[in-house]
ROTISE-159671 format. One line per 3 residues: number of its first residue (from 1); for each residue x, y negated, z negated of C-alpha. Coordinates in Angstrom, 2 decimals. Layout:
# residues N
NUM = X,Y,Z | ...
//
This chain:
# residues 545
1 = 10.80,3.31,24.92 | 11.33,5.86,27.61 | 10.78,8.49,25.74
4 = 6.97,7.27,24.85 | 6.45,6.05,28.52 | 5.69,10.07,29.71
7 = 2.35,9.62,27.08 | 1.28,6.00,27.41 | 1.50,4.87,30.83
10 = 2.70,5.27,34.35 | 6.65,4.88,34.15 | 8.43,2.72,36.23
13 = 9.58,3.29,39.76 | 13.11,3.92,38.97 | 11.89,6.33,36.71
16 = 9.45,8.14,38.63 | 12.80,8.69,41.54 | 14.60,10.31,38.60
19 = 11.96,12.29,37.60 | 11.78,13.88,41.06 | 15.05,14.97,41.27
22 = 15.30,16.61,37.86 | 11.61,18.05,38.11 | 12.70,21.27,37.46
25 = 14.76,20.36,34.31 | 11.73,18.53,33.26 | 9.75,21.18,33.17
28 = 11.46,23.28,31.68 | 12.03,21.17,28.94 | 8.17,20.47,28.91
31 = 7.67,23.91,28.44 | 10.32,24.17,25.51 | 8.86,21.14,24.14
34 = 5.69,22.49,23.93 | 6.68,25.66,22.09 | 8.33,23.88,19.58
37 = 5.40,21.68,19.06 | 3.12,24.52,18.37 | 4.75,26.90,16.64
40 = 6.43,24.05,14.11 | 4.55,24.14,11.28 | 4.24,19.89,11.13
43 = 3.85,19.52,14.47 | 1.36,22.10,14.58 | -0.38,20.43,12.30
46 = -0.78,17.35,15.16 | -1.57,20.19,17.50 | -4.81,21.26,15.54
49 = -5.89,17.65,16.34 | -4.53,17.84,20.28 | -2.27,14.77,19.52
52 = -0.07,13.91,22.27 | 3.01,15.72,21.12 | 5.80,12.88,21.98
55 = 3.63,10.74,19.64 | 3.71,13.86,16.90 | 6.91,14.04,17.14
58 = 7.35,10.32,16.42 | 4.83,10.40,13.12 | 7.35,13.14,11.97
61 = 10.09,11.08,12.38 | 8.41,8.31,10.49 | 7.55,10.72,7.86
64 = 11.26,11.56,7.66 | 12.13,7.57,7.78 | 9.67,7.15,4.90
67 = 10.83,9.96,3.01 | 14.66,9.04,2.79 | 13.99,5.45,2.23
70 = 11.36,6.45,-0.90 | 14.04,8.78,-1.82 | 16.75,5.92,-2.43
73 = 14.29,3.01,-3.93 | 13.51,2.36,-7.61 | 9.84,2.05,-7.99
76 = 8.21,-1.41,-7.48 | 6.25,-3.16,-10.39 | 3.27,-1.66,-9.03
79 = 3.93,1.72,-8.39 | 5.46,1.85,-12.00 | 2.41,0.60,-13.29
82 = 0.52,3.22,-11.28 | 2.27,5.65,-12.27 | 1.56,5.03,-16.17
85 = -2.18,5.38,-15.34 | -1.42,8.58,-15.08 | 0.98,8.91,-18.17
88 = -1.97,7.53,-19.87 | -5.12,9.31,-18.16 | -8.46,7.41,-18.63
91 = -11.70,7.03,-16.93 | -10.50,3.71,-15.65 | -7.95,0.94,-16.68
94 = -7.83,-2.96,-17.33 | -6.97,-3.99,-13.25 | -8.42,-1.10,-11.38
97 = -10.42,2.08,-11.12 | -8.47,4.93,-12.11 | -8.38,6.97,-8.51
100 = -4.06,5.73,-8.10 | -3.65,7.14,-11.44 | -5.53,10.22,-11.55
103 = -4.23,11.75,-7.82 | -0.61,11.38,-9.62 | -1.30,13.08,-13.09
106 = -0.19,16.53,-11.84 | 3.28,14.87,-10.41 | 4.10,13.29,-13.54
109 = 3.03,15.57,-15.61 | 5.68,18.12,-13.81 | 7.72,15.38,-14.57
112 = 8.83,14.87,-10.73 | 11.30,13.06,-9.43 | 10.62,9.60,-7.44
115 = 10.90,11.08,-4.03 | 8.63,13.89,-4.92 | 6.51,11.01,-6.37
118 = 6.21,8.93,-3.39 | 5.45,12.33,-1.04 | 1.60,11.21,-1.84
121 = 1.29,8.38,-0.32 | 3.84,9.47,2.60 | 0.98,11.95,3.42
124 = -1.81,9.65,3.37 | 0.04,7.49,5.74 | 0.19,10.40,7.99
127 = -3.38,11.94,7.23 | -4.60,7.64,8.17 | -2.71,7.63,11.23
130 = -4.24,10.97,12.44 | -8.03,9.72,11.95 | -6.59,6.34,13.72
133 = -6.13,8.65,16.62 | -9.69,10.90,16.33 | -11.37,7.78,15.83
136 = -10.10,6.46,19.05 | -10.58,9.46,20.99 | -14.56,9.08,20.03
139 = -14.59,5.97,20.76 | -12.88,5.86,23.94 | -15.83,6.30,26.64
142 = -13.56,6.88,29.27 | -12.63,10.41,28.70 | -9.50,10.78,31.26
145 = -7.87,7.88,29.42 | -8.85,8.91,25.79 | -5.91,10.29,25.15
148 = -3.85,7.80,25.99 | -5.88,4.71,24.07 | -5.60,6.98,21.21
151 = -1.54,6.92,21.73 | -1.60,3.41,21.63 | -4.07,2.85,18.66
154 = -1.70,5.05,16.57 | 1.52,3.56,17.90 | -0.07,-0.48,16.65
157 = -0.82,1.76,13.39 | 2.62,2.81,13.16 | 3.80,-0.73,14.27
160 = 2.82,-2.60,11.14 | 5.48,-3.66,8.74 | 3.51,-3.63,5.82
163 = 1.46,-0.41,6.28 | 4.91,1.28,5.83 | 5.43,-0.41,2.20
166 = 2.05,1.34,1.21 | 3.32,4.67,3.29 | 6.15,4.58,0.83
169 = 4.60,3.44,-2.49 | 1.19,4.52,-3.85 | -0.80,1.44,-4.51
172 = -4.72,1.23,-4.20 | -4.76,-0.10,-0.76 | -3.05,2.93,0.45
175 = -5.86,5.22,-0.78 | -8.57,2.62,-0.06 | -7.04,2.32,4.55
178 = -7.76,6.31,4.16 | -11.12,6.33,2.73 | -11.73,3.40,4.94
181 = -10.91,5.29,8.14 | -12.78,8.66,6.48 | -15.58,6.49,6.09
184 = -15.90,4.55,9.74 | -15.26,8.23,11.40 | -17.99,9.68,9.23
187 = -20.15,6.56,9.88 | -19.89,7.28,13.63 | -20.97,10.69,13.64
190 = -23.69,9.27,11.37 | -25.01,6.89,14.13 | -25.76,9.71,16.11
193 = -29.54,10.41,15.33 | -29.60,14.26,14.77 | -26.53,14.13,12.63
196 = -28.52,11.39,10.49 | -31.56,14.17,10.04 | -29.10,16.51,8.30
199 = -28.51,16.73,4.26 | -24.31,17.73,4.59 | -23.35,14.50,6.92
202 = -25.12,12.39,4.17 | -23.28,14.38,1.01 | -19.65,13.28,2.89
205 = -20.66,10.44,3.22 | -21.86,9.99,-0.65 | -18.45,11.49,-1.48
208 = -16.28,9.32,0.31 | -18.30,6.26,-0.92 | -17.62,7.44,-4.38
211 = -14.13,8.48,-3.67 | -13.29,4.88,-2.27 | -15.20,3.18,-5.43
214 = -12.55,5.19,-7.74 | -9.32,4.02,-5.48 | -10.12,-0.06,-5.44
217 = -13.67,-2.32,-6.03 | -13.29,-3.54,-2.82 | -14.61,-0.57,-1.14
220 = -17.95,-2.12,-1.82 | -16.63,-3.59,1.94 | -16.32,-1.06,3.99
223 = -19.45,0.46,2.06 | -21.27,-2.87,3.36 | -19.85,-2.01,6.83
226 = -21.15,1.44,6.91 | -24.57,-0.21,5.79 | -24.48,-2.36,8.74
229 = -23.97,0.07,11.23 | -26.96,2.57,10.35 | -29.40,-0.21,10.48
232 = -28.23,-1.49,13.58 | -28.08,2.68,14.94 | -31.67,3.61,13.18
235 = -33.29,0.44,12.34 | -34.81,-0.26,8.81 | -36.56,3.67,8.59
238 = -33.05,4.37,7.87 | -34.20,3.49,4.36 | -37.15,6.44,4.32
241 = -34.01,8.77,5.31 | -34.33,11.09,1.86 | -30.19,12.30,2.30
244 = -29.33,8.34,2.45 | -30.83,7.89,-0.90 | -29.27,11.38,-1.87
247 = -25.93,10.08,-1.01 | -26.11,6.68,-3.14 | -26.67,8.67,-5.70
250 = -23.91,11.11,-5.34 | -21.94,7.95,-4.71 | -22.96,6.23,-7.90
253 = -22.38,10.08,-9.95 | -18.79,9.39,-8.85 | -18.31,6.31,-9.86
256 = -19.48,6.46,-13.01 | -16.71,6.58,-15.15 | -15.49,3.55,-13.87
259 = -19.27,1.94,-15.58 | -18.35,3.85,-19.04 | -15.36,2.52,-19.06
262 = -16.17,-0.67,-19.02 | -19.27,-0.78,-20.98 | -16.49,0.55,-23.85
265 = -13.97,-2.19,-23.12 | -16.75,-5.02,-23.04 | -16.47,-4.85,-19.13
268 = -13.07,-6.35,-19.17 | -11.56,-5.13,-15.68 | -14.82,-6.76,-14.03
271 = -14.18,-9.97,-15.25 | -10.46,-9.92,-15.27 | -11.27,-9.53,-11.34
274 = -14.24,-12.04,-11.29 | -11.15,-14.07,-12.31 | -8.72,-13.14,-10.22
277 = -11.02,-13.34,-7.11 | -11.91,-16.91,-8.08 | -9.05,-18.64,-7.44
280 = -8.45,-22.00,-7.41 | -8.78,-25.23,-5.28 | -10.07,-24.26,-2.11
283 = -7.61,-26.11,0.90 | -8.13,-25.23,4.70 | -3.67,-24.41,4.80
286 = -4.19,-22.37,2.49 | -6.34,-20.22,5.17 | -3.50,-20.63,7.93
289 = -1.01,-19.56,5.78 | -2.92,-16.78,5.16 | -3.35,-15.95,8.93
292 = 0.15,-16.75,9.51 | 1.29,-14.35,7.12 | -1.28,-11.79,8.38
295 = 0.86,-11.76,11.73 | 3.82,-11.29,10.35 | 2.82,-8.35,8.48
298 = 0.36,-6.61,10.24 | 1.98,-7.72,13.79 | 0.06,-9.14,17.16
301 = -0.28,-5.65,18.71 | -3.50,-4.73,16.14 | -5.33,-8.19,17.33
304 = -5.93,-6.69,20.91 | -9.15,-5.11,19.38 | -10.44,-8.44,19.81
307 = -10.66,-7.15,23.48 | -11.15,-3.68,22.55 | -14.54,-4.02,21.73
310 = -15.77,-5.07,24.78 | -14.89,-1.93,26.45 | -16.63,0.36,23.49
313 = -20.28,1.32,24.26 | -21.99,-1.03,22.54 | -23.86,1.07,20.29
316 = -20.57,1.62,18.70 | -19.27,-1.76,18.34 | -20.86,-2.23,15.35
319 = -17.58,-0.61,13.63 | -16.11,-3.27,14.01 | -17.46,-4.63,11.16
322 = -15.23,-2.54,8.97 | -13.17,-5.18,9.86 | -14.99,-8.37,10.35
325 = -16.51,-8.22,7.09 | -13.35,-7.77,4.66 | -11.02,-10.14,6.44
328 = -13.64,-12.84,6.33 | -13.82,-11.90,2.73 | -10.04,-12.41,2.22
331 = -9.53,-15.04,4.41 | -12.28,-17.15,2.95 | -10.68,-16.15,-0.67
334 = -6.87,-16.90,0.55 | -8.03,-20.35,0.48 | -8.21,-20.81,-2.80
337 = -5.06,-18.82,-3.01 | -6.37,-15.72,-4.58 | -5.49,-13.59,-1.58
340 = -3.12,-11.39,-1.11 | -1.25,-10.10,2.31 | -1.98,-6.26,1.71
343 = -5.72,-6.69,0.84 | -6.38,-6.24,4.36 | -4.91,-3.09,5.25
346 = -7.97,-1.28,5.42 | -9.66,-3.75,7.73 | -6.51,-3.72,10.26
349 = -6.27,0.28,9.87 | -9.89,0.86,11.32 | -9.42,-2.02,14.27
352 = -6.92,-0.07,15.19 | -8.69,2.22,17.43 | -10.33,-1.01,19.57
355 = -6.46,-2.09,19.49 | -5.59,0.86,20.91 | -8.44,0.85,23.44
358 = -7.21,-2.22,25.25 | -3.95,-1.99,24.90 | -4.09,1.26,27.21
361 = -5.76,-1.18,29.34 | -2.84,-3.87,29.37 | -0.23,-1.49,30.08
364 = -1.88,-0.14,33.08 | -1.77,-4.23,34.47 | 0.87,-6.55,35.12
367 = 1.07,-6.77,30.76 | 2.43,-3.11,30.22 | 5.73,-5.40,29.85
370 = 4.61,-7.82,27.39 | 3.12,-4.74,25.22 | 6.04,-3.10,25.36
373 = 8.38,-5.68,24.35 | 5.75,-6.45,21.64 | 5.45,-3.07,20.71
376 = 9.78,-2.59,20.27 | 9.71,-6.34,18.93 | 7.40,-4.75,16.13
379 = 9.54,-1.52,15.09 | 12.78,-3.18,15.31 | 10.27,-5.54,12.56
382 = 9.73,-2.37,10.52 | 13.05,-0.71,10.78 | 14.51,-4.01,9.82
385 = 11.82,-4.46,6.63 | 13.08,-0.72,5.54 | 16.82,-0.96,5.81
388 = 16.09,-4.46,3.40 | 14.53,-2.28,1.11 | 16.88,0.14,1.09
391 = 20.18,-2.37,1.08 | 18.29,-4.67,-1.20 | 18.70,-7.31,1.37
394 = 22.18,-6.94,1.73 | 24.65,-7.89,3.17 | 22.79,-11.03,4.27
397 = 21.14,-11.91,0.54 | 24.72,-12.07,-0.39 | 26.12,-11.68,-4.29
400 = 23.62,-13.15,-7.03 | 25.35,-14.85,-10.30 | 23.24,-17.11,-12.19
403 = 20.36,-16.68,-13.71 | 16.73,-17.75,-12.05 | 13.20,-18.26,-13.24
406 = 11.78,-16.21,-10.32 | 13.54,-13.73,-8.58 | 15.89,-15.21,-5.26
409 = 16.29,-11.72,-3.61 | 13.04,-9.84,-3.58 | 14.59,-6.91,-2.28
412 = 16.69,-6.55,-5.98 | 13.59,-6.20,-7.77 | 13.61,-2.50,-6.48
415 = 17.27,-1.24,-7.45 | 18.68,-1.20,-11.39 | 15.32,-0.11,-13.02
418 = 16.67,3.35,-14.33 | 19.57,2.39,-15.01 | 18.24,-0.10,-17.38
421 = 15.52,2.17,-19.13 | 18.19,4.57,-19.55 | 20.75,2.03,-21.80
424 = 17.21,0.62,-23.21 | 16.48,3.80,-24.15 | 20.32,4.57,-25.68
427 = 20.64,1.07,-27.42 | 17.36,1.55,-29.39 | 18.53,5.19,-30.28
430 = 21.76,3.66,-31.62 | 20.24,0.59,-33.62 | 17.14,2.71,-35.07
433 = 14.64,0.87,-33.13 | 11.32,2.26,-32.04 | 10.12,-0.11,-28.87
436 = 11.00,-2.08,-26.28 | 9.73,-5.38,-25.22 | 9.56,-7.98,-22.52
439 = 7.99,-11.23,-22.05 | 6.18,-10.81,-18.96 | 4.23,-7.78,-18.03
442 = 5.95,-7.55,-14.07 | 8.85,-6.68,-16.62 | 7.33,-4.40,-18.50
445 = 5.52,-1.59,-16.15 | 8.86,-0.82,-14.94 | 10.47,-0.34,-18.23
448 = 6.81,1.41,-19.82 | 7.99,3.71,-17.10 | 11.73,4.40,-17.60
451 = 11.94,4.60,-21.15 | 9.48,7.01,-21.95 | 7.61,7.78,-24.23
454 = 8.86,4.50,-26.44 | 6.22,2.00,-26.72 | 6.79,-1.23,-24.08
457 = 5.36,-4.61,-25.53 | 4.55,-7.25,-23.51 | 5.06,-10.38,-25.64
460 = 2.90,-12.95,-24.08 | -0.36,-14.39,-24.22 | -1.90,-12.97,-21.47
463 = -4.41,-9.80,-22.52 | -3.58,-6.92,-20.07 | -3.31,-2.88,-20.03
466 = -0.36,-2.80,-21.83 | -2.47,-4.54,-24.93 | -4.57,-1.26,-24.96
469 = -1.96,0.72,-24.29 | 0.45,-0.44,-27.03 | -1.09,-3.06,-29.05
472 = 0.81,-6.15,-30.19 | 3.96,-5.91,-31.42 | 3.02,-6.41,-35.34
475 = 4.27,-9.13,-37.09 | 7.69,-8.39,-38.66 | 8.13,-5.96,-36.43
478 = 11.82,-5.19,-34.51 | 12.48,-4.27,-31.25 | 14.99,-3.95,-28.21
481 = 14.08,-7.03,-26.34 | 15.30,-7.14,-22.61 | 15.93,-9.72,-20.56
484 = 16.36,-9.35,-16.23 | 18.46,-12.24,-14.88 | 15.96,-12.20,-11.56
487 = 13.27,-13.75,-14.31 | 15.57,-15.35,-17.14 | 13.56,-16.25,-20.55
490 = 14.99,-17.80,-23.43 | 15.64,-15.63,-26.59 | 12.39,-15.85,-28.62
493 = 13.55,-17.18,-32.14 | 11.14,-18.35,-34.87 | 8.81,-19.84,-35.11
496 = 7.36,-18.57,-31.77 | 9.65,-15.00,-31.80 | 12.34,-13.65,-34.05
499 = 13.56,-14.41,-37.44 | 17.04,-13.05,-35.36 | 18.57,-11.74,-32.26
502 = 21.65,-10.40,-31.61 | 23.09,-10.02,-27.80 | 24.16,-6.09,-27.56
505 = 25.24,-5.34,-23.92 | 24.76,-6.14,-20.12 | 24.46,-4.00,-17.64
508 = 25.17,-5.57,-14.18 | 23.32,-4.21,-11.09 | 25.49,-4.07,-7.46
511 = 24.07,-2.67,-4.66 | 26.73,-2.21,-1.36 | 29.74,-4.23,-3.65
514 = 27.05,-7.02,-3.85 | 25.73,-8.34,-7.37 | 22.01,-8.07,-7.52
517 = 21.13,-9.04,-11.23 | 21.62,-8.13,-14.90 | 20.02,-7.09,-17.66
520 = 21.08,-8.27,-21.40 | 19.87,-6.44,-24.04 | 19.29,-7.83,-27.94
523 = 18.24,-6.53,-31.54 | 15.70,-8.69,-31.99 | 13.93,-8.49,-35.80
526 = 11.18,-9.71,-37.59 | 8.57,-10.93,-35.03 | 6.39,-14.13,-35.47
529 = 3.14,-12.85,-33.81 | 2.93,-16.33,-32.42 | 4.46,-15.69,-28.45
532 = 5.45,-18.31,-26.31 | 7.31,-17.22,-23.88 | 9.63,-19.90,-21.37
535 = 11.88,-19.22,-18.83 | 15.15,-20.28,-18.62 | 15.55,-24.20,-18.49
538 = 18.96,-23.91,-17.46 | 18.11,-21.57,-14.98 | 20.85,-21.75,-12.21
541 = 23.50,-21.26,-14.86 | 26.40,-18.63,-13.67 | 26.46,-15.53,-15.71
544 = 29.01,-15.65,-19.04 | 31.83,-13.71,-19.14
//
């Protein structure tokens, strides 16, 4: 903490005495400091934006953090997914637009590796925690302390747990808390009434509206947001603005192949998420558990911008509907349980200037001490979250040897992946077979992705993108049928599977001497067509052997 103290607040008596003995050290190292910061070419890259250059030097470290722990992973069911998008360009696919597929087609087509993979959405981490800062500094009406607000709204940025999972794998979300942030900073200058009269402020705009619509469909939110705040900034003759209309349709122009693509696939992805977004049985706990959960993974430092606001000029407190508006969404949605934790990333990124706004305020009263213990509570929270990750929850999720319908240590469904495309990949070789298949689809964007290019069926009933990707499996067909111990199914024999399957191998995943799962494989032959897939009933069971 002392080494952030020098750029948030006033330190401590004690350390203001030491400070005046060693001024001349100090300085001297200021002045070193300083050279290094802008003649580095990272750092320098935080100097171009006059960030504070203790916190630069703590992004880079996160960058760092973020790399090595990326570098050691196996890729999550999503990002595996993701990845295939772009293994399998389109103008859109069966869950989402096709933005988190298409910014990754030059990767994989160099055929990268996973750390060189994850490198995009390390730098759009980065790139959303500098606008987190510019946004602040414009907000900030108090010029002297700017600076130091702007500190503090990047450090509750860089103090959520879960905005480091999407700083290390590339889902939607991650794209969508950039464009978000482009979009409130660009909605700012917007406000202003001789930016408004010009045609190039408009044409950003339209192309990070249509840039957002490619990464997730619920940028139509902060889209709604940005609505909000020019008619509250220029009324309803907003509307006879000619470049407002000029940007809708530049916005639309990009989005567009999202609307082909549908209209060819009789609009499947929007109701798969009409669906999705439905839910069930709407119940009030639902809600808190939602809320609950929101703090745990977001952190209480980001809900100071409840008190942020008030000290924004009120003209510009109308941003703060890039946040009211989705979480009300979500949270309204979470109670009928079709709401999940990282929806809200976007909305949390942008309050993150008004957090930062009052939590310079705090720390310059009697609460600097409850921030800061809040602040080190929440990266001893993150550090914590990535060494799990990286150990795969060990040594505390101990050894795993039985089999279980849903997976006990979620931290082991990121480590044994490769390893298991890889004998996948040998065993069919060996037994002359020409897929793979699974019967779940979690299972099988993992395994699409390791044991390329061989076709990955999904053998369920449930219609997803691997059904236009591969097909069905065709009746009589034979396969290499694998089986992960973290999500145990019963060999599929006749009359809902195989006429025959025959056990091959194991391989047994250990990560720090600890046993994380297993994978059996099987040459499974002459398939049903008639899938019914059920997981383990004697789930529980040790392993054999």
């Amino acid at each position: 903490m002392g080494f952030l103290w020098g750029g948030l607040a006033a330190p401590p008596k004690a350390v203001r005495a030491c400070s005046e003995v060693n001024r001349g050290n100090t300085e001297q190292f200021r002045l070193r400091a300083s050279y290094f910061f802008t003649n580095t070419t990272l750092l320098s890259f935080f100097h171009r934006f006059d960030i504070n250059w203790r916190l630069a030097v703590l992004l880079v470290v996160v960058s760092i953090v973020h790399f090595s722990v990326g570098a050691v992973l196996g890729l999550s069911v999503d990002e595996a997914h993701y990845l295939l998008y772009a293994a399998h360009p389109a103008l859109s696919y069966f869950d989402h637009p096709p933005m988190v597929g298409w910014v990754q087609i030059p990767l994989v087509a160099l055929n990268a590796p996973e750390a060189v993979l994850r490198l995009v959405p390390q730098a759009l981490w980065l790139a959303s925690a500098v606008l987190v800062y510019r946004i602040t500094v414009r907000l900030s009406g108090d010029a002297a302390r700017a600076a130091q607000a702007a500190v503090w709204a990047t450090l509750a940025f860089a103090a959520a747990p879960l905005l480091h999972v999407l700083g290390i794998g590339l889902l939607p979300d991650t794209l969508l808390v950039f464009w978000s942030l482009a979009i409130a900073a660009q909605t700012l200058r917007l406000m202003e009434t001789s930016v408004a009269q010009r045609a190039g402020p408009w044409l950003l705009m339209g192309l990070l509206l249509g840039l957002a619509g490619l990464s997730k469909y619920t940028a139509i939110l902060p889209a709604a947001a940005m609505g909000v705040c020019m008619l509250l900034a220029h009324g309803w003759a907003v509307l006879r603005n000619k470049y407002l209309w000029v940007a809708a349709v530049l916005a639309l122009a990009l989005v567009s192949p999202v609307l082909v693509w549908n209209a060819q696939n009789q609009w499947v992805s929007f109701h798969y998420q009409a669906q999705h977004g439905a839910g069930g049985a709407w119940s009030g706990v639902h809600v808190l558990r939602f809320l609950g959960l929101q703090v745990l993974a977001f952190g209480p430092l980001l809900w100071w911008g409840a008190w942020g606001v008030h000290a924004v000029a009120r003209g510009q407190r109308c941003l703060l509907a890039f946040f009211v508006i989705p979480f009300a969404v979500f949270a309204w949605m979470s109670g009928g349980g079709s709401s999940l934790p990282h929806w809200t990333a976007p909305a949390w990124a942008v309050l993150a200037p008004f957090a930062g706004i009052a939590l310079a305020r705090s720390v310059q009263s009697r609460g600097r001490w409850v921030v800061g213990a809040l602040l080190a509570l929440q990266l001893a929270a993150c550090a914590a979250l990535l060494g799990l990750m990286a150990s795969a929850g060990q040594p505390w999720a101990g050894s795993q040897q039985r089999y279980s319908a849903a997976p006990t240590n979620p931290f082991a469904d990121l480590h044994g992946w490769s390893e298991a495309g890889q004998k996948a990949s040998t065993l069919a070789a060996q037994r002359g077979l020409t897929s793979v298949a699974v019967q779940n689809w979690t299972l099988a964007s993992r395994l699409g992705w390791y044991v390329r290019p061989l076709p990955v069926y999904a053998l369920d009933d449930r219609f997803d993108q691997f059904d236009l990707w591969a097909g069905d499996l065709p009746a009589g067909g034979n396969t290499l049928l694998v089986d992960w111990s973290q999500m145990a199914y019963t060999v599929p024999l006749a009359p809902h599977g195989f006429a025959s399957c025959t056990w091959l191998d194991t391989l047994p995943i250990e990560r720090l001497s600890a046993s994380l799962s297993r994978f059996d494989f099987y040459d499974c032959r002459a398939w049903s067509g008639k899938p019914a897939p059920q997981l383990k009933i004697d789930a529980g069971a040790t392993y054999p052997g």
